[in-house]
C-alpha positions in Angstrom: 0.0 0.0 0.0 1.7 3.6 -0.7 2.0 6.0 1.9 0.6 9.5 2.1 4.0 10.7 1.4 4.6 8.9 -1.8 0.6 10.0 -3.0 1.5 13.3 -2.5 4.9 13.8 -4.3 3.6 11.3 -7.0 0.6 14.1 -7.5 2.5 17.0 -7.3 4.9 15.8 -9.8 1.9 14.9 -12.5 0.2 18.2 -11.6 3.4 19.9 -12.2 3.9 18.1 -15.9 -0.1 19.5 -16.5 0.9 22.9 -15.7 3.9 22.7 -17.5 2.9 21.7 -21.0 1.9 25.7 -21.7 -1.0 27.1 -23.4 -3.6 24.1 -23.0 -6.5 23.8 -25.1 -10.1 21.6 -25.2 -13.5 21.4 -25.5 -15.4 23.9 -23.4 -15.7 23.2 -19.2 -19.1 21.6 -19.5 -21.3 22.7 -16.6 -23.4 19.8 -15.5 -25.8 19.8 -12.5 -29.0 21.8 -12.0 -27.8 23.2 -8.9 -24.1 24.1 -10.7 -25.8 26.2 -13.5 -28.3 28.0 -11.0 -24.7 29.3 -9.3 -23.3 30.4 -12.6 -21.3 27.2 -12.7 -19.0 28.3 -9.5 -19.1 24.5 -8.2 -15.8 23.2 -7.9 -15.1 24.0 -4.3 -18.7 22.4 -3.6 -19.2 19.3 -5.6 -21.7 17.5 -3.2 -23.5 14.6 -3.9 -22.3 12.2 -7.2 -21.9 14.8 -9.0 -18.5 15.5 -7.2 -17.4 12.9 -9.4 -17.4 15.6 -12.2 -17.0 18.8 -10.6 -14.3 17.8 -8.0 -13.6 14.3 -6.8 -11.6 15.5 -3.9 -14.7 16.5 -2.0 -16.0 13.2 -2.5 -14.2 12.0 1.1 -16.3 13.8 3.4 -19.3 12.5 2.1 -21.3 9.5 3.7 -24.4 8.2 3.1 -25.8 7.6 -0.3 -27.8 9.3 -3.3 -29.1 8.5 -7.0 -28.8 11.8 -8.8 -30.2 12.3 -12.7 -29.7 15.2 -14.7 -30.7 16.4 -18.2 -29.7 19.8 -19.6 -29.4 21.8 -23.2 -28.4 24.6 -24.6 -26.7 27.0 -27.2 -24.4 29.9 -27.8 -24.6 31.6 -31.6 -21.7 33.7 -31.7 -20.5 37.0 -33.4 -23.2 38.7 -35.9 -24.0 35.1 -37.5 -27.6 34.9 -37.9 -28.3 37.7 -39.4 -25.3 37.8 -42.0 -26.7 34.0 -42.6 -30.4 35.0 -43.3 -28.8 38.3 -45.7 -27.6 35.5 -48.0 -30.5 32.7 -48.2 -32.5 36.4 -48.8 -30.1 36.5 -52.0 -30.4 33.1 -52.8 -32.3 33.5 -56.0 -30.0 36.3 -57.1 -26.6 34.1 -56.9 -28.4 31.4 -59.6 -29.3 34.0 -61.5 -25.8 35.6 -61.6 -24.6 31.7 -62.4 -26.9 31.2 -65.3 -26.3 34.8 -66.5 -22.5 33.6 -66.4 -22.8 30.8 -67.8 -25.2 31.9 -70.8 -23.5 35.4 -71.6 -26.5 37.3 -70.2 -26.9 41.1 -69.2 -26.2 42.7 -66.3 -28.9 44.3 -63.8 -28.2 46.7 -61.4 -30.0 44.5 -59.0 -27.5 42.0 -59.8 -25.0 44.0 -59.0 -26.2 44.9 -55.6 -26.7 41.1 -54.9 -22.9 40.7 -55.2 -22.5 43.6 -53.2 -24.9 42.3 -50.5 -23.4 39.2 -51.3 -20.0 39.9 -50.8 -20.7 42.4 -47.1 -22.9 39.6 -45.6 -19.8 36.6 -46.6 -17.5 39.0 -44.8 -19.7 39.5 -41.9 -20.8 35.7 -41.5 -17.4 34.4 -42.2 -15.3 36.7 -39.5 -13.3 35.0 -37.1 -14.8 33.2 -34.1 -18.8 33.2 -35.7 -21.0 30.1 -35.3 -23.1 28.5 -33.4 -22.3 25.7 -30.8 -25.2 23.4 -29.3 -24.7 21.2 -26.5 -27.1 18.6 -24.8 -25.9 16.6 -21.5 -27.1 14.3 -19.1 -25.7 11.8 -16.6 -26.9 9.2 -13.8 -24.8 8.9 -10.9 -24.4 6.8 -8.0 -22.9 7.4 -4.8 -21.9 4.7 -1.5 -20.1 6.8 0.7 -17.1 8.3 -0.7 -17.6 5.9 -4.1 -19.3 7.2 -7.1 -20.1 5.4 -10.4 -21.6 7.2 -12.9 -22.7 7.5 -16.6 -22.8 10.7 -18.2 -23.8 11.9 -21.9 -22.6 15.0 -23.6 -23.3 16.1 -27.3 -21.9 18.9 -28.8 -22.4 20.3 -32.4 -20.3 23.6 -33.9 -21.2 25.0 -36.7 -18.9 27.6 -38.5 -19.7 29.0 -42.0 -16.3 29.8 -43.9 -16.5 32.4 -46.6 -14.6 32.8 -49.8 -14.9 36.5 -51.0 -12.3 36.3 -53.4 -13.6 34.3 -56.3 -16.1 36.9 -57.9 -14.9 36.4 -61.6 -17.9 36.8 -63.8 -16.4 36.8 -67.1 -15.9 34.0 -69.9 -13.3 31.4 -69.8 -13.2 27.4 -69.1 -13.8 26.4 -65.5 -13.9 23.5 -63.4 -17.0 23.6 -61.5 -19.0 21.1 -58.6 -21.7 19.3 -60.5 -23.1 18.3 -57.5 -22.9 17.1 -54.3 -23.1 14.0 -53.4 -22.4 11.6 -50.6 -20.6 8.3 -51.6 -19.3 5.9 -49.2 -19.3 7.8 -46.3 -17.7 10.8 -48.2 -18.8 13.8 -48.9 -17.6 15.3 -52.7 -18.0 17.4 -55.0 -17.7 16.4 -58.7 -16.0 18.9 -60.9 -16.4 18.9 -65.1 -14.7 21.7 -66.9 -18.0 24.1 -68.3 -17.3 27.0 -70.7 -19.1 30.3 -69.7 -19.7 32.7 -72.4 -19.8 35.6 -69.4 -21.7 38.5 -68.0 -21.9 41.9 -70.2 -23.6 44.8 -69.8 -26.3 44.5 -72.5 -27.6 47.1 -75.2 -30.8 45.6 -75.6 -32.6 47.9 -73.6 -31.4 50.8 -73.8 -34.3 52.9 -74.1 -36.6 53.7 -71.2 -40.1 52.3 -70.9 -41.1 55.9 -69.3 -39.1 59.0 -67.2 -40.7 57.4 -63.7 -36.8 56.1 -63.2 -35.0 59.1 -63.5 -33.9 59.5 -60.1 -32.6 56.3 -59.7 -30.6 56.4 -63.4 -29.1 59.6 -61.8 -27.9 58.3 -59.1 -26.4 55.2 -60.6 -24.3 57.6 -62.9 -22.9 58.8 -59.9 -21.2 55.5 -59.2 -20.2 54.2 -62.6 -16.6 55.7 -62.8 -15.6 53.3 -60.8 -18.0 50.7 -60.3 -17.1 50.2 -64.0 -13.5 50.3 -63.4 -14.0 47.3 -61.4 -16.7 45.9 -62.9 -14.1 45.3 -65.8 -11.7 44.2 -63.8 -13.6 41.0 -62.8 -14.6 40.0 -66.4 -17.8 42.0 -67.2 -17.8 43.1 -70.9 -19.1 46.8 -71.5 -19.2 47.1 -75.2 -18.1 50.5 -76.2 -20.5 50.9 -78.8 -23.9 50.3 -79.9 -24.1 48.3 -82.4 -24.9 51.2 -85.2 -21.6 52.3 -83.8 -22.9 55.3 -81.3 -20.7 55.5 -78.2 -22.1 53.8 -75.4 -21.7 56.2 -72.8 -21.9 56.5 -68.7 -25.8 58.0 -69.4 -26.9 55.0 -71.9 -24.8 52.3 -69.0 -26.6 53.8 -66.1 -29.9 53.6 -68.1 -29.3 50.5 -69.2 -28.7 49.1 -65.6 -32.0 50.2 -64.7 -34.0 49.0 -68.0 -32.6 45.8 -67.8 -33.6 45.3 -63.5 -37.1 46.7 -64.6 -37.4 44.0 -67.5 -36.5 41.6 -65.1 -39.4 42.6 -62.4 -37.4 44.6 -60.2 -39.4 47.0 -58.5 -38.8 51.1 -57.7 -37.8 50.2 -53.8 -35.6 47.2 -55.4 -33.6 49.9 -57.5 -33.3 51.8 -54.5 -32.3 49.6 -51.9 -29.7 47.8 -55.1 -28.2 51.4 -55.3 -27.8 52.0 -51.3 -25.9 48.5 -51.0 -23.7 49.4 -54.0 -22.7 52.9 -52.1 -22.0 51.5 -49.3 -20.4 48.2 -50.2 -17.6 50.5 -52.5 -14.5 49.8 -50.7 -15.3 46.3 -50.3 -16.2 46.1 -54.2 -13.1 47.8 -55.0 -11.1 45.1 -52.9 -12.7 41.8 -54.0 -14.3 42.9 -57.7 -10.4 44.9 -58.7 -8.4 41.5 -57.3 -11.0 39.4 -58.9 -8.8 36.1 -60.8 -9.6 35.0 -64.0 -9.0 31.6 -63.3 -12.0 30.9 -60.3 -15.3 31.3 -62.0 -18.6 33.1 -59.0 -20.0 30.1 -60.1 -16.9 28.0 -57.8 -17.4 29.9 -54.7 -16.3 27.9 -52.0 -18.4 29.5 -49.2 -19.5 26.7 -46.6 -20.9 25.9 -43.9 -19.2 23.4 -41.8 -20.8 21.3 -38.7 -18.4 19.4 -36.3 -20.3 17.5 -34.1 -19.0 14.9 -30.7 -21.2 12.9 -28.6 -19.8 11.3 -26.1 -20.7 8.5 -23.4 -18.4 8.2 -19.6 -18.8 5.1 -17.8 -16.8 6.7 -15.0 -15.6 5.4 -11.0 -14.2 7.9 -8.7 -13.0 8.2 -5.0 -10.5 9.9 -3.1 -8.3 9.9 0.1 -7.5 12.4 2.9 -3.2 13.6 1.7 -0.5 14.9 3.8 -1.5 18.3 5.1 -4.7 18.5 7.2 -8.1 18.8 5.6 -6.5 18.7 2.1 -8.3 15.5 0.1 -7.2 14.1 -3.2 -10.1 12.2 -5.9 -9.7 10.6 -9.0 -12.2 9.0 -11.7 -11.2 7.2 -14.1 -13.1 7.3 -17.2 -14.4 4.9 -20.2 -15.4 7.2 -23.0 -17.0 6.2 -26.1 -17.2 8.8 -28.7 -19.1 9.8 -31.7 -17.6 12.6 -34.3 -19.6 13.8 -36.9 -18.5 15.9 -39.9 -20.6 17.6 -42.9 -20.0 20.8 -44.8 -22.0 22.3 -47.3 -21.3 24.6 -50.2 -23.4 27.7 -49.7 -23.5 28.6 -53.6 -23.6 25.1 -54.8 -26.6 24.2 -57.7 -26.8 20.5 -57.3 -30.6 20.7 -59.3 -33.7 18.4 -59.1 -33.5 15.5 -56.0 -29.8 16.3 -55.4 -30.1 19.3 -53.7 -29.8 19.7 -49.9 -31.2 23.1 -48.1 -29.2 24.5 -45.0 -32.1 23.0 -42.5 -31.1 19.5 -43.7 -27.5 20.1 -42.6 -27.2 18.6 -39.2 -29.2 15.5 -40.2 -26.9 15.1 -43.2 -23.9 14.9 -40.7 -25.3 12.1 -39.3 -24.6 10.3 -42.4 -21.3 11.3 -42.1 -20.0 9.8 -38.1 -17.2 8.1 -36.4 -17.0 5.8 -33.6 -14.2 5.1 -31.2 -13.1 4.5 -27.3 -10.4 6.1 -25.0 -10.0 6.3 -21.3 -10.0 9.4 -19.1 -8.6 10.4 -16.3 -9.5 13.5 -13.8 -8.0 14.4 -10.5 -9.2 16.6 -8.2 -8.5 18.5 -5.3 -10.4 19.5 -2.0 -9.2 21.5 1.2 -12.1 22.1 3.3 -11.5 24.7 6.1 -15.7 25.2 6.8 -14.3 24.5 10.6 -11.8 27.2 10.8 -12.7 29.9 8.3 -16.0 28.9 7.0 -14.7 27.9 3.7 -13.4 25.9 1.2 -11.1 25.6 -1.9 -11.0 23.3 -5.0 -8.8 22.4 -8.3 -10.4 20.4 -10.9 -8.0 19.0 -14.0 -10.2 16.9 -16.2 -8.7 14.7 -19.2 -5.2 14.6 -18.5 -4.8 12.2 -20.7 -5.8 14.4 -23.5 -8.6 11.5 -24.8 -8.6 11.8 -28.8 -11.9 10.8 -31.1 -11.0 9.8 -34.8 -13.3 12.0 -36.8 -15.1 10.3 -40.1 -13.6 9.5 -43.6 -15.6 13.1 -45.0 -13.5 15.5 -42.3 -10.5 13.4 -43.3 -10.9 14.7 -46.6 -10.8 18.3 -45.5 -7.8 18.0 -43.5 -9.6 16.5 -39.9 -7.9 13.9 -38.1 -9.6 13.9 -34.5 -11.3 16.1 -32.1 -9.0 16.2 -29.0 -10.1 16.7 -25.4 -7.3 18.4 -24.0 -6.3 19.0 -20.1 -8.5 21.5 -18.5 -8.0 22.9 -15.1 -11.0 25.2 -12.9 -10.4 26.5 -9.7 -12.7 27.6 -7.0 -13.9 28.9 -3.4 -17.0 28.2 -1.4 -18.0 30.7 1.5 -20.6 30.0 4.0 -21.3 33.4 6.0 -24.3 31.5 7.7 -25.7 28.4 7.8 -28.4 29.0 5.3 -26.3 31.4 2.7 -23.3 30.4 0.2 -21.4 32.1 -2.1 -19.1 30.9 -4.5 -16.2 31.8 -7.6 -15.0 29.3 -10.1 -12.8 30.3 -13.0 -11.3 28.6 -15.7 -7.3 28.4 -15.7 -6.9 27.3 -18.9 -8.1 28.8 -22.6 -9.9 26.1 -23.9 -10.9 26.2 -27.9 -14.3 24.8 -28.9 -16.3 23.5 -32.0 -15.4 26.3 -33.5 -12.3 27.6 -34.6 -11.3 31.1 -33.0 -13.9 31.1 -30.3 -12.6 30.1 -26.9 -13.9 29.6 -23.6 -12.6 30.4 -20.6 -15.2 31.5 -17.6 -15.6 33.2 -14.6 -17.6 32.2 -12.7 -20.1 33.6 -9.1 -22.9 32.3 -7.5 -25.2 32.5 -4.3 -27.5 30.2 -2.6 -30.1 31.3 0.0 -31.7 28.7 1.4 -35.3 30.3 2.4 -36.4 27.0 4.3 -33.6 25.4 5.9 -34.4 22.1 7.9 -33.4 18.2 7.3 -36.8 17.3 6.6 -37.4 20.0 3.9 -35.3 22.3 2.0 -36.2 25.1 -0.3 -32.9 27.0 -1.9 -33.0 29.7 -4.0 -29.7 30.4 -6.6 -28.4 33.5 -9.1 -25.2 33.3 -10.4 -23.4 35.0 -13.5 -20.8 33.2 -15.7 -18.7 35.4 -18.2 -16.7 34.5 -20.9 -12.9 36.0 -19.9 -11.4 35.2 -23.4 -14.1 36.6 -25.9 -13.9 40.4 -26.5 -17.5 41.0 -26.5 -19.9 41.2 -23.6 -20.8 37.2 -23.2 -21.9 37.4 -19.4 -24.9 34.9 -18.6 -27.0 35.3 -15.7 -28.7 32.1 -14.0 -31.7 31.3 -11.7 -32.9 28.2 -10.5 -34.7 26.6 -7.5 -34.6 23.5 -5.5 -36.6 21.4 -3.1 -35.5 18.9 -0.5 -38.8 17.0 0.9 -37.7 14.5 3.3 -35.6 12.6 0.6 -36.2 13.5 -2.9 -34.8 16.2 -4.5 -35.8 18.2 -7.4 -33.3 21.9 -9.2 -34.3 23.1 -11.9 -32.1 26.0 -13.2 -32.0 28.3 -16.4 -29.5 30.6 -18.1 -29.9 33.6 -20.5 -26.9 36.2 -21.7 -27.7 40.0 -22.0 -26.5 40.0 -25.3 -28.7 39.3 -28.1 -28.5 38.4 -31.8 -30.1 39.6 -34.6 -31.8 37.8 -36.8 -32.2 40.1 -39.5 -31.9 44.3 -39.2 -35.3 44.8 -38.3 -35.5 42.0 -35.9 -35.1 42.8 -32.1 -32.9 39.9 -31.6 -32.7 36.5 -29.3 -30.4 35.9 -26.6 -27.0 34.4 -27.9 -26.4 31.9 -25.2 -29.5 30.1 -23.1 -29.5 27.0 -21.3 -31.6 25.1 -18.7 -31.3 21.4 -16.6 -33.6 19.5 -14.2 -32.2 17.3 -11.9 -33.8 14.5 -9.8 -32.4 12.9 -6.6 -32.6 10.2 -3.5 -30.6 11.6 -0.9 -30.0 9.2 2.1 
């Protein structure tokens, strides 16, 4: 049997090489519990009851007795600007074929075409800037406690989805490209025939050069304005102007500019379309100049490679934990070791892509389709924990969580391997906390997260803070009735991502029953005229035997 002296120097020594490997990075700290989410998350110097095992398994030797906890939970974070970006292009949708078939059959150009690539290329900016997406998460977990000996089985599912944007492949002009024909899922994989197409190439058309009427004239006006060098650019990414008509009369900046408007009009464009066409354009001109003026003649609009890409890991702990008093007084040290089967799923789909007739797959079909696409494999885990309990002394208490040490790793499937992915990796993570009890029937408590852990999606880390009080307005063995707030914010986003949580519990002789909910400040628009939604909600129910 080892001592307590070989325990502790052992421990220190593997805590030391944690700490040591640098900048660490994983999965977000998943906060699972009713009564952890109604205190922000700030539960790592409590961890009571079997769910110890996961916040803290330290604490787990002071505990006697037994209890049979369940808890479910959900939620999602959308971050940056993504939803409304998102619903600017589906708006456009019909535009971008449009602007394909008009490329591929040598057709005119509208000046509401030509605010749909402006709108086009504003919102792929906006929805593909760093750290946007959306991650969802759905958890749940039976645990069992004897004493200081916990077995449980817990469930977590998380899904990131991150659109990447390609603004640089606006070419409208004539040439020989290879373009997707279609995509298509084929033994697991998800690809994208290409066949070389020749495109005969947007031009700005004489055809309708005179007006239908003088109800326009505004609006012809003020596209003059912008010609100089909207056509400059224009040019520049392929678009033929002809110089003359074809009885040889110049084709000037008036006859363009009237053109542009005859040609939206013939095409059903409404006055308020012209209008709102010509705001975008004014606005959108340095952006225009950029992508439009570096425009290659080699990648053909109709290749864009915009996409929206859904990572997704479920995955299933049978876990057994305990711990033992160390060394120094009150200062306890738990483990849990960890079988983990895991589940990665991969999809991405092309946001411009024209697959036609049965083939083609709509945005809201995207998560079922990466279930078509999944991975299955095992790893152990290991988490260590520690627990100095001073309540006696100072009325307090301290905890240090570091989960996965082992850095567990999930093969991702055969279509992510095609993009590059190998695994999703569940590197060390490390939370530290305090407890206070001021009275019997009040706590407070702080959690924060030492390491930077990356998520689901690329560029958007967590890393919380965590604080949390519980009043307990009923406090007696027989029945309990606590009340919890807490706030949680995110230390390593630049934009306001504090959450603020509620939730409730009763204690009637031995069952138990939290329910808790979470809701951030911040809200996210769903389109410009849309109030918004909150960007990060959440909610779990727990139910419990407490003996």
């Amino acid at each position: 049997m080892f001592s307590k002296k070989i325990v502790l120097k052992t421990t220190m020594v593997f805590s030391l090489l944690v700490f040591s490997t640098g900048t660490l990075f994983c999965t977000p700290f998943i906060v699972a519990g009713p009564r952890a989410l109604g205190l922000g998350g700030a539960y790592t110097a409590i961890a009571q009851t079997s769910l110890g095992a996961y916040w803290n398994p330290g604490a787990l030797d002071l505990q006697e007795g037994f209890d049979l906890k369940f808890n479910f939970g959900a939620g999602a974070e959308i971050t940056g600007n993504l939803l409304e970006n998102a619903n600017n292009i589906v708006k456009f949708s019909d535009q971008f074929s449009q602007l394909q078939s008009s490329q591929k059959n040598g057709s005119g150009l509208d000046i509401k075409q030509i605010g749909a690539i402006s709108s086009a290329i504003k919102n792929l900016k906006g929805v593909g800037a760093a750290g946007n997406g959306t991650i969802i998460n759905i958890a749940g977990g039976l645990g069992v406690r004897v004493g200081k000996y916990v077995l449980t089985v817990n469930n977590y599912s998380l899904i990131g989805i991150r659109p990447y944007t390609e603004i640089y492949g606006f070419y409208l002009g004539s040439g020989t490209f290879n373009v997707p024909t279609g995509s298509r899922l084929r033994s697991g994989i998800l690809s994208h025939g290409d066949s070389s197409q020749n495109f005969e190439g947007i031009n700005i058309s004489t055809e309708f050069i005179n007006s239908p009427d003088a109800q326009y004239t505004d609006e012809t006006a003020q596209i003059k304005t912008q010609l100089d060098w909207l056509l400059l650019d224009l040019k520049k990414a392929g678009v033929e102007v002809p110089a003359t008509l074809p009885d040889g009369t110049p084709f000037t900046t008036d006859m363009i500019a009237n053109v542009l408007v005859n040609t939206a009009v013939n095409n059903g464009s409404t006055e308020q379309d012209l209008k709102d066409s010509i705001a975008i354009i004014e606005e959108s001109k340095p952006i225009l100049e950029l992508v439009l003026g570096s425009a290659d003649p080699r990648n053909s609009f109709s290749n864009n490679k915009s996409n929206l890409t859904i990572r997704g890991l479920s995955v299933t702990e049978i876990g057994l934990s305990a711990a033992w008093p160390l060394y120094f007084k009150d200062l306890y040290l738990g483990g849990t070791l960890k079988m983990m089967m895991g589940q990665t799923g991969f999809y991405r789909k092309l946001l411009f892509e024209n697959t036609g007739g049965d083939n083609k797959v709509g945005l809201d079909d995207s998560v079922s389709d990466m279930s078509k696409n999944t991975k299955n494999s095992s790893q152990f885990g290991f988490d260590l924990g520690f627990f100095y309990d001073k309540k006696q002394d100072w009325r307090s208490s301290f905890g240090l969580t570091l989960k996965n040490i082992n850095s567990p790793k999930f093969a991702m499937p055969e279509a992510a391997l095609s993009y590059g992915e190998d695994t999703i990796t569940l590197d060390p993570q490390i939370r530290a906390g305090a407890a206070f009890y001021p009275l019997n029937w009040i706590l407070l408590s702080s959690d924060i997260d030492i390491t930077n852990n990356t998520t689901l999606i690329p560029d958007y880390n967590s890393r919380y803070w965590s604080l949390g009080v519980e009043i307990n307005l009923v406090n007696e063995s027989y029945f309990n009735l606590p009340l919890r707030f807490g706030m949680m914010k995110n230390l390593a986003s630049t934009k306001d991502t504090s959450a603020y949580t509620a939730g409730i519990g009763l204690n009637l002789g031995r069952f138990v029953i939290d329910l808790s909910g979470a809701m951030s400040t911040t809200m996210t628009k769903i389109d410009t005229d849309s109030s918004g939604i909150p960007s990060n909600v959440s909610g779990q129910l727990g139910l419990g035997l407490e003996f």
